[in-house]
VMD Tcl script that draws the C-alpha trace (Angstrom):
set ca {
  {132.97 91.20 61.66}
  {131.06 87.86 63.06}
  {131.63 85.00 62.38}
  {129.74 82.71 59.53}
  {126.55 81.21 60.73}
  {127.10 77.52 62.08}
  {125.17 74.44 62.15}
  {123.16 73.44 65.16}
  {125.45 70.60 66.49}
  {128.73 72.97 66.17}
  {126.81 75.87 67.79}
  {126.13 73.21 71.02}
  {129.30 71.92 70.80}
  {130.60 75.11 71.38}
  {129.03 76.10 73.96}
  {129.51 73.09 75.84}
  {133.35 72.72 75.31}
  {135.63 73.21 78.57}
  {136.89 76.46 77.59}
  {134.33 79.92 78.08}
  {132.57 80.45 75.02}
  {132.86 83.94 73.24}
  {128.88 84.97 72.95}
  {127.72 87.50 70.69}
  {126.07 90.41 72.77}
  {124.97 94.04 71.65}
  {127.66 96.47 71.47}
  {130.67 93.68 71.88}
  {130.82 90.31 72.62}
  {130.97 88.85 76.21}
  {132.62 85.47 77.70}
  {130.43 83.34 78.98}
  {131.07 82.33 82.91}
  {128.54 79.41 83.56}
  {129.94 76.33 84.90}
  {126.61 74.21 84.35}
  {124.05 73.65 81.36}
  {121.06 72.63 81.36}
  {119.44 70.79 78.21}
  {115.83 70.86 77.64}
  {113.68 68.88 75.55}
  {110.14 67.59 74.32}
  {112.62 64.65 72.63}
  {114.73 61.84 74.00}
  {118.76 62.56 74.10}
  {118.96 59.50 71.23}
  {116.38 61.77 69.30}
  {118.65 64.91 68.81}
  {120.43 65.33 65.95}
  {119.40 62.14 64.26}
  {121.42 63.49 60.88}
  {124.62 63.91 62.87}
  {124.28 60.38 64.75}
  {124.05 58.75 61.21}
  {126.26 60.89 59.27}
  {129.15 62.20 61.66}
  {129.07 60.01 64.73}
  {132.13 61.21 65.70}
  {130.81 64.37 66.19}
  {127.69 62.57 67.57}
  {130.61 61.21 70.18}
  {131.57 64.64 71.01}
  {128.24 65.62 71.65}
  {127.76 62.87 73.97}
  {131.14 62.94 76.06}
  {130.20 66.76 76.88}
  {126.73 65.38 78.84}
  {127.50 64.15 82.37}
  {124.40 63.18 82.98}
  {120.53 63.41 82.03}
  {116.98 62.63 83.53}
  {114.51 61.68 81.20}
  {111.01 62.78 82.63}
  {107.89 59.97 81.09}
  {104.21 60.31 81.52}
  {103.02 58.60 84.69}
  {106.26 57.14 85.25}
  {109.36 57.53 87.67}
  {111.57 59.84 86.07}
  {115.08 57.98 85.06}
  {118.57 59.80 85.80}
  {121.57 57.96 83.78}
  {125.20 59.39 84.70}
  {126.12 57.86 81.84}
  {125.71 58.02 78.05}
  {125.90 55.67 75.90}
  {123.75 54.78 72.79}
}
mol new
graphics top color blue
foreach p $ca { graphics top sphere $p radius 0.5 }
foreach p [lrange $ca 0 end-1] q [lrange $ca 1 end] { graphics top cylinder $p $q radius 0.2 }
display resetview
């Protein structure tokens, strides 16, 4: 039986935490082995999850401390890399 559907920010959460993720697959359910993750998106990291930033920043927190670093690619400019987060 799976498990009940969960929000966005718990769904990244868990796939960035330290330990493998369990990942629902066809048939029965794998581990996942990846090591690195890569984030993609039209928005700025301080953009995502605006809800959870306002209403649960200490999940907003948790979010953040999982991010190493990010490169923020802007139109007709250098691209930025910060190693770290803070907002």
């Amino acid at each position: 039986m799976r498990n009940p559907p969960r929000s966005p920010i718990e769904e990244m959460l868990n796939l960035l935490d330290v330990y493998p993720p369990i990942l629902p697959a066809r048939y029965s359910d794998k581990v996942a082995c990846f090591t690195k993750v890569y984030i993609t998106s039209n928005l700025p990291l301080n953009r995502q999850y605006e809800t959870v930033q306002l209403c649960h920043p200490d999940t907003w927190k948790a979010f953040l401390r999982r991010i190493q670093s990010f490169t923020e690619y802007r139109e007709e400019k250098p691209p930025i890399t910060r190693m770290e987060v803070n907002f």
